[in-house]
C-alpha atoms as one frame of an Amber mdcrd trajectory, in Angstrom:
protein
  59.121 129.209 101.872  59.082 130.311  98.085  62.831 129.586  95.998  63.084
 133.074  96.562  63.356 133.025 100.052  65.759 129.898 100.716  68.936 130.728
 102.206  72.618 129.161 100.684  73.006 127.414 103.854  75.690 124.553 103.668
  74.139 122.920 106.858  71.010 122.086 105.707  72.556 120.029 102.659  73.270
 116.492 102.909  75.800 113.834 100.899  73.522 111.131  99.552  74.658 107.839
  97.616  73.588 108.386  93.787  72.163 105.970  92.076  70.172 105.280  88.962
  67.361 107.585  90.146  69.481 110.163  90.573  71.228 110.141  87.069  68.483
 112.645  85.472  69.294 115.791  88.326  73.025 114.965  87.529  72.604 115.023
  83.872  71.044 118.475  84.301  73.625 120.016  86.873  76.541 118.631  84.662
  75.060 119.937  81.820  75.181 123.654  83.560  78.427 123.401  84.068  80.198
 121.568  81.498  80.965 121.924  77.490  80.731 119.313  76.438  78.459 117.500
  79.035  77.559 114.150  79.883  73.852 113.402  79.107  71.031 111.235  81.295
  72.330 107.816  79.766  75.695 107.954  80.172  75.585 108.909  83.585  72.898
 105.813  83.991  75.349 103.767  82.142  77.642 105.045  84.720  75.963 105.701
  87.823  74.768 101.241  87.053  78.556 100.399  87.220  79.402  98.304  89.608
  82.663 100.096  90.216  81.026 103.611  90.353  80.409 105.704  93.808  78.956
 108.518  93.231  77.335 110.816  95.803  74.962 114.285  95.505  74.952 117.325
  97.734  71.279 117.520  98.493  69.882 120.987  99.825  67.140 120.025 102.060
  65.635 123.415 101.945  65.133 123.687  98.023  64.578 119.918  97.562  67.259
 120.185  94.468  70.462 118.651  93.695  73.088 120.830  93.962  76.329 118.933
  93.604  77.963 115.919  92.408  80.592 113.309  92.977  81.247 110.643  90.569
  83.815 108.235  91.053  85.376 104.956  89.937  87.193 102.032  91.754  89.281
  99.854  90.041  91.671  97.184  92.612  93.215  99.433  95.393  93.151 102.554
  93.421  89.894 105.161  92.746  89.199 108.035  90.517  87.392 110.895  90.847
  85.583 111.293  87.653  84.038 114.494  87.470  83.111 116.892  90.308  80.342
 119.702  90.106  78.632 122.426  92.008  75.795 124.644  91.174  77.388 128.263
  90.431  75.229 130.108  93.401  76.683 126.671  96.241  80.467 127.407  94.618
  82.622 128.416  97.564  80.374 127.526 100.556  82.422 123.983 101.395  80.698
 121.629  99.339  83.453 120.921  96.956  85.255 119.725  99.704  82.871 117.948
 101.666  82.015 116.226  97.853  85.702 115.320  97.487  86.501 113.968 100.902
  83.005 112.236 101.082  84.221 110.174  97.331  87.539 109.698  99.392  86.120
 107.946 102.509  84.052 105.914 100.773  86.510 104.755  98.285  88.829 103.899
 101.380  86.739 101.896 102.701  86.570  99.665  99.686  89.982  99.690 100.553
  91.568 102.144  97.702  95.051 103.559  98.866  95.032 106.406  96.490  92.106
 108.589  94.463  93.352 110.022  90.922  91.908 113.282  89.327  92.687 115.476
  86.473  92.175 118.979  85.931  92.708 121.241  83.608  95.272 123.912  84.315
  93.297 126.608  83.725  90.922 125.416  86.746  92.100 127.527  89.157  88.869
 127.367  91.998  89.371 123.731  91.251  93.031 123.482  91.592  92.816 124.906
  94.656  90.425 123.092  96.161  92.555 119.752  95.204  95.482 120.982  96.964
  93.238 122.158 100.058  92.024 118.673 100.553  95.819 117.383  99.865  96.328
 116.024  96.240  99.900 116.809  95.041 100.492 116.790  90.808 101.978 113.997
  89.571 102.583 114.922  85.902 100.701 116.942  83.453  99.182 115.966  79.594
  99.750 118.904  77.153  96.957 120.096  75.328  94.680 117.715  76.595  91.774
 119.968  76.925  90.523 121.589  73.905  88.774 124.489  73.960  86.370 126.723
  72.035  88.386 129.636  71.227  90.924 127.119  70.125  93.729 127.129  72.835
  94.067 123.809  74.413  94.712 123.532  78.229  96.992 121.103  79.639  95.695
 118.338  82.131  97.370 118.258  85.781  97.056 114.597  86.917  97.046 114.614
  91.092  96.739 112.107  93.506  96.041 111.945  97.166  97.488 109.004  99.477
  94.253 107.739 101.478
């Protein structure tokens, strides 16, 4: 089966722990899809805490990593770092499935509530948030800066696990 040929099938893609071997693939994917983005090390330096989870949506089919979950625990509380899908997966269910995969997990460490931010201009994002039940909790003006020089505000949500 050449790339060409592989069907977008969400069933054939798995959630798989990510560690340190895995920090490369992320690297690349977050690079895709975010200005500015984290690089290989960071996402080592990361991915090596002992307070990270961090899972990837791996397509069996095209052997390639084609989402990401990175999170952070700290006492009973998690965060969801930064969340990523490649542009031709968006909308298929793996944003969720990333997002309530981080939230299990992070329950069972025994976290009673996962923190994100987004910026308000997010909208695919936003949505998916409040589809898998975060609520805003307050908002940081301007926080996002942007190239053609109008900030965005950050929404802070959080979801009771």
């Amino acid at each position: 089966m050449t790339a060409a040929t592989v069907s977008k099938d969400p069933k054939y893609v798995s959630l798989l722990w990510a560690g340190l071997d895995r920090a490369a693939e992320v690297a690349k994917l977050h690079g895709l899809l975010f200005d500015p983005p984290w690089d290989e090390t960071g996402l080592r330096n990361l991915l090596d805490h002992p307070a990270s989870t961090a899972f990837v949506a791996f397509d069996g089919q095209s052997k390639e990593v084609v989402g990401f979950v990175l999170g952070q625990l700290a006492a009973d509380e998690a965060e969801v770092l930064s969340i990523g899908v490649a542009p031709e997966w968006q909308r298929t269910g793996l944003g969720r499935r990333l997002v309530k995969g981080l939230a299990t997990a992070v329950k069972r460490a025994e976290a009673r509530r996962l923190f994100l931010e987004v910026a308000d201009d997010n909208a695919a994002a936003l949505a998916l948030y409040r589809a898998t039940g975060f609520v805003e909790t307050g908002r940081r003006n301007g926080y996002y800066q942007r190239k053609n020089g109008k900030p965005a505000d950050a929404v802070t949500m959080s979801l009771d696990l």
